[in-house]
Structures are given as structure tokens and as C-alpha cells.
Backbone as a printed PyTorch tensor [residue, N CA C, xyz], in Angstrom:
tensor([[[  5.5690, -23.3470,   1.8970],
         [  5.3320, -21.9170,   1.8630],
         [  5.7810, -21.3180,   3.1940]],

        [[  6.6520, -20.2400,   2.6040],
         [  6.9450, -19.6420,   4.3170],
         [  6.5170, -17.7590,   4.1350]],

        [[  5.8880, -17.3230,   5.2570],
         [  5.7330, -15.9620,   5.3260],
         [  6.9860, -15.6640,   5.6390]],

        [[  6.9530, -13.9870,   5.3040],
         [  7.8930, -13.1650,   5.6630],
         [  8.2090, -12.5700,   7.0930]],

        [[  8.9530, -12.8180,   7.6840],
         [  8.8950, -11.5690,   9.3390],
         [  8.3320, -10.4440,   9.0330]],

        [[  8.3330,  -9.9130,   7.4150],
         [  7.9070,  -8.2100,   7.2090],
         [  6.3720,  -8.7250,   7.3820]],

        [[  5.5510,  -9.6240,   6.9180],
         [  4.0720, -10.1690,   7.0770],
         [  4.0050, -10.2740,   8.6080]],

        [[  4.7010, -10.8160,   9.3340],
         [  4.4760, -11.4580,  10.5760],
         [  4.3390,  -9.6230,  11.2160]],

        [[  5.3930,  -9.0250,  10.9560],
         [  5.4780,  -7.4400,  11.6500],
         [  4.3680,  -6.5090,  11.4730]],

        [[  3.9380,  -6.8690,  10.0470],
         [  2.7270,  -5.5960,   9.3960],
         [  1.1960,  -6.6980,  10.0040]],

        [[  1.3140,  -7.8820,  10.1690],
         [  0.1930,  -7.5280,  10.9760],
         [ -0.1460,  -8.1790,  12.6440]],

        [[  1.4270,  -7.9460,  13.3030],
         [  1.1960,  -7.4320,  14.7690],
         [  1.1090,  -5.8910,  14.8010]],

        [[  1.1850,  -5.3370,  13.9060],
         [  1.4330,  -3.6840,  13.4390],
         [ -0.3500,  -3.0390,  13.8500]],

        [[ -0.9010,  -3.5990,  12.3130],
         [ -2.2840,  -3.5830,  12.3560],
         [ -3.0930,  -4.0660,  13.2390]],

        [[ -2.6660,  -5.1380,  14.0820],
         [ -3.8550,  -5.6080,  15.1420],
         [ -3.7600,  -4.5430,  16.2990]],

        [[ -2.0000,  -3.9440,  16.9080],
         [ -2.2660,  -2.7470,  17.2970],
         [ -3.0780,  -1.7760,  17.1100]],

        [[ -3.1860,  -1.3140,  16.0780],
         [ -3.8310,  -0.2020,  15.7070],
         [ -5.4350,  -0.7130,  15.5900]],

        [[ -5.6810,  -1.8010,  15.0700],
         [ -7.4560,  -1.8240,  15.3160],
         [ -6.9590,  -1.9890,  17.0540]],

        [[ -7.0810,  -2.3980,  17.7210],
         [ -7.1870,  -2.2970,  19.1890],
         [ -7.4400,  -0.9470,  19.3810]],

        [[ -6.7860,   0.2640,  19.1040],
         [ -7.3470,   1.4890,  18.8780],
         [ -8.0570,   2.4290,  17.8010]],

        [[ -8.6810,   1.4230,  17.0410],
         [ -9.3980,   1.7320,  15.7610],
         [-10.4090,   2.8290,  16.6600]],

        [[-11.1260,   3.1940,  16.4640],
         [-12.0530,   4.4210,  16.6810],
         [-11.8340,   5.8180,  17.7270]],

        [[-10.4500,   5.5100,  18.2470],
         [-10.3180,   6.4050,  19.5000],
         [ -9.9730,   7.8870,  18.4780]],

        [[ -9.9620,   8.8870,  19.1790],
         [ -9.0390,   9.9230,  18.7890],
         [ -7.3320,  10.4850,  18.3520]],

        [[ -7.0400,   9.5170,  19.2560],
         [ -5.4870,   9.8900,  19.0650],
         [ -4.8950,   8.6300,  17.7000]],

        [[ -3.8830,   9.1990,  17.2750],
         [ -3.2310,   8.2100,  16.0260],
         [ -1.8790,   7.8410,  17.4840]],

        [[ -1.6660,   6.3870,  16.3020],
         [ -0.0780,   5.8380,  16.8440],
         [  0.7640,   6.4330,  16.7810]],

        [[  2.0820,   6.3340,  17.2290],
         [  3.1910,   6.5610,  17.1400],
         [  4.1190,   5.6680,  16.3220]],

        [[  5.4160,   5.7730,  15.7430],
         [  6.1560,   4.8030,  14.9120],
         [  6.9250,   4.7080,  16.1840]],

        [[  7.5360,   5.0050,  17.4650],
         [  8.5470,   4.5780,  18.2830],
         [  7.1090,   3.8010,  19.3500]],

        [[  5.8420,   4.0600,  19.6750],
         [  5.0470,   3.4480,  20.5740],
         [  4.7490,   2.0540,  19.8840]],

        [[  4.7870,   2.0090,  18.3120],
         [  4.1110,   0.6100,  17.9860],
         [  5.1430,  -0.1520,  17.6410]],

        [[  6.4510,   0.5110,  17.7240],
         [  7.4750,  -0.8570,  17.3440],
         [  7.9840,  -1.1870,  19.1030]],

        [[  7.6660,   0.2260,  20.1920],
         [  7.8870,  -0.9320,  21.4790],
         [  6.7930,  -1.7290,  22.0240]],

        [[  5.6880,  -1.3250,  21.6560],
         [  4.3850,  -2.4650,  21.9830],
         [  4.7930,  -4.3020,  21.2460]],

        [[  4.8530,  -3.7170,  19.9480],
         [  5.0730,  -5.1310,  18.9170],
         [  6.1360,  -5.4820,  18.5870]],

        [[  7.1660,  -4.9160,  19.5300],
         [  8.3630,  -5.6520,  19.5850],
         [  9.1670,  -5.5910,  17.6330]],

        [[  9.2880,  -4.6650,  16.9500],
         [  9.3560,  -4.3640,  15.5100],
         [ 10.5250,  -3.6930,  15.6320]],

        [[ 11.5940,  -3.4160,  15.1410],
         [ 12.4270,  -2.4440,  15.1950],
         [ 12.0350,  -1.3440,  14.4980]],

        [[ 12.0870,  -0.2570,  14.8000],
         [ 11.4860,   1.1430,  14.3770],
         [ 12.1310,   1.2660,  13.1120]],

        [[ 12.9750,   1.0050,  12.4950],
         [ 13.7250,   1.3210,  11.4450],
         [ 13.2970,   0.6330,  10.0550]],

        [[ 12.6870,  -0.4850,  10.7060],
         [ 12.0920,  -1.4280,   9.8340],
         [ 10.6590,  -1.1810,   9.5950]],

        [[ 10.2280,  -0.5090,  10.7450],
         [  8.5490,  -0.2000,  10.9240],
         [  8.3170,   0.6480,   9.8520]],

        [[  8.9920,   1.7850,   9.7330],
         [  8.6320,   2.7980,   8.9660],
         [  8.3020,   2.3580,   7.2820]],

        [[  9.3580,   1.2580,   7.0730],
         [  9.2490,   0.8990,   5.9480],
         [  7.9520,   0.0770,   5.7030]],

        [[  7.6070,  -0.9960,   6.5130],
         [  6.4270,  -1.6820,   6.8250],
         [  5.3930,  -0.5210,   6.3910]],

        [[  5.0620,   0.6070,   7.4210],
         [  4.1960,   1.2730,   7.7100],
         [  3.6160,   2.1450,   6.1250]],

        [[  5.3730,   2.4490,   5.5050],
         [  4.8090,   3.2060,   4.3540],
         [  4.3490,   2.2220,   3.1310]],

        [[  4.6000,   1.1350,   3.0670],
         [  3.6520,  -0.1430,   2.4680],
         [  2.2920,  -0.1800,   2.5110]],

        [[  2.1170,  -0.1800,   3.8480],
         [  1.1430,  -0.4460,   4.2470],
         [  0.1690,   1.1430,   4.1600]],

        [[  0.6140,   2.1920,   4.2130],
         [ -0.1600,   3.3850,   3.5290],
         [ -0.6240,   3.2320,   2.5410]],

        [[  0.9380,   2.8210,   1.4830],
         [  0.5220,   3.1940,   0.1140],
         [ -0.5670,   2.0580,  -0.7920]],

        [[ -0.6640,   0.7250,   0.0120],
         [ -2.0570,   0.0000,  -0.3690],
         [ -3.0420,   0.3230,   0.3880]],

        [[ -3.0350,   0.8840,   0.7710],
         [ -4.5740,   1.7670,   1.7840],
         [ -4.8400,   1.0880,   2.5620]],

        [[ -4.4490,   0.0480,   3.5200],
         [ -4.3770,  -0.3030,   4.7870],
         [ -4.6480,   0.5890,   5.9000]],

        [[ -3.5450,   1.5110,   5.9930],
         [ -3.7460,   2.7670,   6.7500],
         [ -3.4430,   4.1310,   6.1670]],

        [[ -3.9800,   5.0310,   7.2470],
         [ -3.7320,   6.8730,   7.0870],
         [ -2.6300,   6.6770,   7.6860]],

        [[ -1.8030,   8.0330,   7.1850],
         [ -0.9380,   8.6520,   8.1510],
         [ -1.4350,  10.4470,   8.5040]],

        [[ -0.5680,  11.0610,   9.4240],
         [ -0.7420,  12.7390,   9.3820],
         [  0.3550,  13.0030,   9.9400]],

        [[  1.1070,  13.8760,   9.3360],
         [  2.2450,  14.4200,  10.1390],
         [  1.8100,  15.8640,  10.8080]],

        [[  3.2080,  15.7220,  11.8490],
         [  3.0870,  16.7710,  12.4260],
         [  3.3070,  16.3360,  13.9740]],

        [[  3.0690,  17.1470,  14.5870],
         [  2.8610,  17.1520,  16.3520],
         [  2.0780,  16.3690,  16.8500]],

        [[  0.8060,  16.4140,  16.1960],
         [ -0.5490,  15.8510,  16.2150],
         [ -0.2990,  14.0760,  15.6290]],

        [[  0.5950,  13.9130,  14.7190],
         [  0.0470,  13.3050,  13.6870],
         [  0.7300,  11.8940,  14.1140]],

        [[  0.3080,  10.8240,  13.2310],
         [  0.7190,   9.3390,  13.5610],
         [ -0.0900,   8.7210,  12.6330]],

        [[ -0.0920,   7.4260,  13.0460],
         [ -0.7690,   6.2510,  11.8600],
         [ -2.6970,   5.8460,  12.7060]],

        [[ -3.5370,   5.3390,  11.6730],
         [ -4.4530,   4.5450,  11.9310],
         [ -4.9170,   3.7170,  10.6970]],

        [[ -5.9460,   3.1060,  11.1010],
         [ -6.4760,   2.0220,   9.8720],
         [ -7.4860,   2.7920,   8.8870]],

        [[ -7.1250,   2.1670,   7.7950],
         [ -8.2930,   3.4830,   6.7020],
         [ -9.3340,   2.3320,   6.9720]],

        [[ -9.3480,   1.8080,   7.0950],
         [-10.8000,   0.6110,   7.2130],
         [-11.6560,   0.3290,   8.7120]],

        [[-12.6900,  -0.2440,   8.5010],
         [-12.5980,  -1.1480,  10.1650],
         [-12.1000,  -2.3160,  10.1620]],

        [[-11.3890,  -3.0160,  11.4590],
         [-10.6910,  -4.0410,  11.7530],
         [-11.6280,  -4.9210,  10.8790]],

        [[-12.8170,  -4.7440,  10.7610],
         [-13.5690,  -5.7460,  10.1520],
         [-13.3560,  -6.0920,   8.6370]],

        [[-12.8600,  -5.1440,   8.0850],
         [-12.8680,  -5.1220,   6.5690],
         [-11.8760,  -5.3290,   6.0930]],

        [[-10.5910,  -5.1570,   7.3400],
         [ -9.6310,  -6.1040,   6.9490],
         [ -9.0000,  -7.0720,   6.9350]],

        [[ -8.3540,  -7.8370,   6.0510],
         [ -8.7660,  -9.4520,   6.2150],
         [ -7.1050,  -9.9250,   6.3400]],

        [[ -6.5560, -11.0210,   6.9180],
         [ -4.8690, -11.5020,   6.6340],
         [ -4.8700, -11.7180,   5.1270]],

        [[ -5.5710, -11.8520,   4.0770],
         [ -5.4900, -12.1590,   2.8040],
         [ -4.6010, -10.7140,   2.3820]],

        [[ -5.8430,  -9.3220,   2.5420],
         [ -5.4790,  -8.1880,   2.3290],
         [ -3.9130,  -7.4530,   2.7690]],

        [[ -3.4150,  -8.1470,   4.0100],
         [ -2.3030,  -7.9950,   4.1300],
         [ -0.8380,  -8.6650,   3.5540]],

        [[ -1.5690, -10.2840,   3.0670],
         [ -0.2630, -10.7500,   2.9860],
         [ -0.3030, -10.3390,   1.3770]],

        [[ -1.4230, -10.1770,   0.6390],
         [ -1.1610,  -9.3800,  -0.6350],
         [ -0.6440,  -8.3170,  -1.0770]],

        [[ -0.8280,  -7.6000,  -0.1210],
         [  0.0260,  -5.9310,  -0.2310],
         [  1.2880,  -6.3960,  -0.0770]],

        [[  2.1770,  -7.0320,   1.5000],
         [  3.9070,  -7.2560,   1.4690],
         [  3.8140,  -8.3170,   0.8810]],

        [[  3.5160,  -9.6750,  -0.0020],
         [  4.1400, -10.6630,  -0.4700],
         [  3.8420, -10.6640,  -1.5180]],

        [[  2.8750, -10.1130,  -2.3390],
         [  2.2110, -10.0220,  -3.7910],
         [  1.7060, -12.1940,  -4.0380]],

        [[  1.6780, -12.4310,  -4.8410],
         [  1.2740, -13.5780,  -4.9680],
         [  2.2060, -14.5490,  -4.4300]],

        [[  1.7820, -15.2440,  -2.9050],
         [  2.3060, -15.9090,  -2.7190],
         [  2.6730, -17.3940,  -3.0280]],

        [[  1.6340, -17.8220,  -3.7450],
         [  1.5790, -19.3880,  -4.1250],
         [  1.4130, -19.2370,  -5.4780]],

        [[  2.1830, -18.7110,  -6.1170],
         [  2.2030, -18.1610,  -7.7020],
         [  2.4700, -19.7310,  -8.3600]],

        [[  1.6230, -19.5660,  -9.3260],
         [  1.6570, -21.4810, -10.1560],
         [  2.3030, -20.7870, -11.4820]],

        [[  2.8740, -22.0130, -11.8810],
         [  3.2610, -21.7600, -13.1280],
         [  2.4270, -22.0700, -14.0260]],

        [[  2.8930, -21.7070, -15.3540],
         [  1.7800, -22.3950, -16.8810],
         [  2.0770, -23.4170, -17.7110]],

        [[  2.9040, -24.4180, -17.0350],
         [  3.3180, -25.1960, -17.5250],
         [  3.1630, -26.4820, -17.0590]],

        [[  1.7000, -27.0300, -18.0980],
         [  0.9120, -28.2330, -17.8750],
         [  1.3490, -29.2300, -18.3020]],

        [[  2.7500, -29.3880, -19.1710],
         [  2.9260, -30.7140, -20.0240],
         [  3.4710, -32.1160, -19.2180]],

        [[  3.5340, -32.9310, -20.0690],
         [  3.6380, -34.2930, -19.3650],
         [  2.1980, -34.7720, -19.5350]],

        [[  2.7940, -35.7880, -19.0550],
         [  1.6780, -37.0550, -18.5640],
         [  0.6510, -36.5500, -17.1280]],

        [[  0.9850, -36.2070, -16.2080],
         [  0.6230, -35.5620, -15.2630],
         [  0.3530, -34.1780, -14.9310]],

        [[  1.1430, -33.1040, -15.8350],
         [  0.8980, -31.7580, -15.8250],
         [  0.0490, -31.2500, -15.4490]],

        [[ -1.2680, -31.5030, -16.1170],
         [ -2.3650, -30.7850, -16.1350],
         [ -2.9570, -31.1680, -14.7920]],

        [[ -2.7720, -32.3420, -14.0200],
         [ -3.7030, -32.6850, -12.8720],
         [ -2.7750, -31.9360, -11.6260]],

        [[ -1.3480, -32.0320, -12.0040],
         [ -1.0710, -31.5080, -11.0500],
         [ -1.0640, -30.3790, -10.9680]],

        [[ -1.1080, -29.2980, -11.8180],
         [ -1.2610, -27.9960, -11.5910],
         [ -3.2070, -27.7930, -11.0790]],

        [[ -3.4820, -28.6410, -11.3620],
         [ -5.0820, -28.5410, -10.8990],
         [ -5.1670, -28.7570,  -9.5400]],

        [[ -4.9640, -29.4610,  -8.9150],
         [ -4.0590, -29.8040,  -7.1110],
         [ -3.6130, -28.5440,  -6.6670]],

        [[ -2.6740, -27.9780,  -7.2950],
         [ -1.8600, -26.8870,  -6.6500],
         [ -2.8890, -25.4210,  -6.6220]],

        [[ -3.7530, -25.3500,  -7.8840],
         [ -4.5210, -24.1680,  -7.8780],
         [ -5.8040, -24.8340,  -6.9130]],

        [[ -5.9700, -25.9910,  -6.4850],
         [ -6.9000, -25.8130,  -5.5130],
         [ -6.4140, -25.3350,  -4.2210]],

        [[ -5.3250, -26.0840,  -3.9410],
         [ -4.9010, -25.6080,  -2.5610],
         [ -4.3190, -24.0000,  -2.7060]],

        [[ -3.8000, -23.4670,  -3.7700],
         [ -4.2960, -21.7900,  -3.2590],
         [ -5.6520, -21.3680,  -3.1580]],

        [[ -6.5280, -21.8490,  -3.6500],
         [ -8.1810, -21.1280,  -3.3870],
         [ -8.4290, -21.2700,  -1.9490]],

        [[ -7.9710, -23.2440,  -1.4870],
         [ -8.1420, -22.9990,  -0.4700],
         [ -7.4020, -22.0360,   0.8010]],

        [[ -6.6990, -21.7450,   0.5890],
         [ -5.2960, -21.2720,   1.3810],
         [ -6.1520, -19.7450,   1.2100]],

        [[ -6.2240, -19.2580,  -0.1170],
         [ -6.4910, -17.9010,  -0.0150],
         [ -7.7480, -17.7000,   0.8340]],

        [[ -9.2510, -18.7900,   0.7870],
         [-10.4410, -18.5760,   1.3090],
         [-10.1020, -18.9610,   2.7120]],

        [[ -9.1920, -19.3590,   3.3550],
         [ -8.8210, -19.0350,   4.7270],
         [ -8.7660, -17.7520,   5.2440]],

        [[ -7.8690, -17.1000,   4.4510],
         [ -6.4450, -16.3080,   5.0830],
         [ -7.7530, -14.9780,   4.6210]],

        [[ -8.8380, -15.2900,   3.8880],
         [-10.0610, -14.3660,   4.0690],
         [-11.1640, -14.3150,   4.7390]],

        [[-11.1590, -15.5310,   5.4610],
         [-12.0550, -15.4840,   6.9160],
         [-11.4680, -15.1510,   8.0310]],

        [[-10.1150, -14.4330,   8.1010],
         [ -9.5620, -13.8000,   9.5630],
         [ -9.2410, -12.3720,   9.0890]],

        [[-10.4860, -11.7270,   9.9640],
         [-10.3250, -10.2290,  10.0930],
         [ -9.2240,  -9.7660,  11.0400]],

        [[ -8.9390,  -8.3350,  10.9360],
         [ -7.8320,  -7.9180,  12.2710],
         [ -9.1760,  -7.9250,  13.5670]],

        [[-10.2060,  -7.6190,  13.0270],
         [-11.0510,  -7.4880,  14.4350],
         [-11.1190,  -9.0110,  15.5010]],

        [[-10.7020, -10.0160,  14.2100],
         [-10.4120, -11.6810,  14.6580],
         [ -9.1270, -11.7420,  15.2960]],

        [[ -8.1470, -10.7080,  15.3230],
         [ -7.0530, -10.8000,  15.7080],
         [ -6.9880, -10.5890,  17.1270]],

        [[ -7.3980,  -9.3900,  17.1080],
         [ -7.1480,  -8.1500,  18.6730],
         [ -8.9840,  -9.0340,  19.2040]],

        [[ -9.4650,  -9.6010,  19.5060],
         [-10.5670, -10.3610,  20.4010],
         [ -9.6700, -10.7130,  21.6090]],

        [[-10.6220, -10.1470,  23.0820],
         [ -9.7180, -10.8320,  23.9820],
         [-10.0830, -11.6960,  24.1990]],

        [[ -9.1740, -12.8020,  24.7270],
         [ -9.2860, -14.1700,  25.6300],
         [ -9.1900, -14.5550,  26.6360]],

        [[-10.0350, -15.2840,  27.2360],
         [ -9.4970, -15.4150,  28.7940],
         [ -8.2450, -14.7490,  29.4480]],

        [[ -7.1830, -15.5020,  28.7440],
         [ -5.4390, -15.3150,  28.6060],
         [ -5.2130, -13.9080,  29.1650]],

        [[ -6.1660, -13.0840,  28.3880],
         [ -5.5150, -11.4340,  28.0740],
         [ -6.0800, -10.9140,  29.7790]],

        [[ -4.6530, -10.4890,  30.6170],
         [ -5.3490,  -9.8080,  31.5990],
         [ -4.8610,  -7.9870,  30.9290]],

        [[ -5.8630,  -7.2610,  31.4780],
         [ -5.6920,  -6.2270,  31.7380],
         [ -5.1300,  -5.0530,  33.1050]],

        [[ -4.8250,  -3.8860,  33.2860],
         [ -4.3310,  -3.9510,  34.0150],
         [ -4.4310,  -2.0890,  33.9600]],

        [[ -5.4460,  -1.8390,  35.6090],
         [ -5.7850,  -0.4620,  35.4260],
         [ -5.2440,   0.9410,  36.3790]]])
């Protein structure tokens, strides 16, 4: 199984934006593709994905930019890689053979497990600082 760079982009995208989950001001599309290193051209497309499954708001205007419709908490890497990849470990229905049936039973475990991972990491699990992270005032 391999993710997409568009997965890898939409959520260095989102951990930006919870990092500023509650402030006043919204993002920018040219500030969050030079923070996360995204090409802006590509962001936008990311970004309107990621609207239209309710990930985030947008507002245009002078004023206006992106934030998270959720808290970092409520959103999970499951929730993201479902919106850009739709079913990623998609099984087929085809049990026959001698072995069929056990092995498709194998494969639908390891998506439960795979999926009950990728739903114990919130974005608020993302943006946590670490030692690592200096700041700088």
C-alpha cells in the first residue's frame, strides 16, 4: 500500500491549520503552501477537497482564508485519507478456490486493523510539540 503525496500534502496542510485552530485570523493559500512546503497550485486543489468533505471552512475576500470545521481533536488521519484516497485497501468479492475464503479473511483483518490505527491519530496528535521543536520569539 502506498499513500498519495496529495495525502502526505492535505495533512501537513491540516496540522498547519490546527496549530492555529482557535485563533482569529484564517490561513492563507500562498502562507500554507510556503510553511508546508506544497506548491500553491496544487494546494488549492487539495484545499477545495478538503472543504467540500468538511474538513475545513473557507471565506473569501480581504478578510478571508481557510480553517478547520472541527477541533484538531475530532479529526482523525483515517478522516483524511478517506476524503483524498476513498477506499484504500479495497478487497475484492472473490472467495473461490481452495483458499479464497481464508484469504480474503486475512486481508479484511488487516484493513480493520490498518483502519483502527490510522483512527487513533488525531491532527491534535500531529501538531504536539517535542523536545525537537524549538521556538523562536
Amino acid at each position: 500500500m502506498k499513500l498519495s503525496v496529495k495525502v502526505d500534502y492535505a495533512c501537513r496542510v491540516l496540522a498547519q491549520l490546527a496549530r492555529h485552530h482557535g485563533e482569529d485570523r484564517l490561513a492563507h493559500i500562498e502562507e500554507l503552501a510556503e510553511i508546508e512546503a506544497v506548491p500553491a497550485n496544487y494546494l488549492v486543489q487539495i484545499l477545495s477537497e478538503l472543504r467540500n468533505g468538511g474538513l475545513i471552512t473557507s471565506r473569501r475576500g480581504k478578510q478571508g482564508g481557510y480553517t478547520l470545521a472541527r477541533d484538531p481533536d475530532k479529526i482523525t488521519l483515517y478522516d483524511i485519507v478517506k476524503l483524498i484516497e476513498g477506499d484504500h485497501l479495497e478487497l475484492g468479492a472473490n472467495a473461490d478456490g481452495q483458499s479464497g475464503r481464508r484469504v480474503q479473511q486475512v486481508w479484511q483483518e488487516i484493513r480493520a486493523a490498518l483502519e483502527a490505527k490510522y483512527k487513533s491519530y488525531t491532527l491534535e496528535m500531529l501538531v504536539q510539540r517535542g523536545p525537537g521543536e524549538m521556538y523562536y520569539i
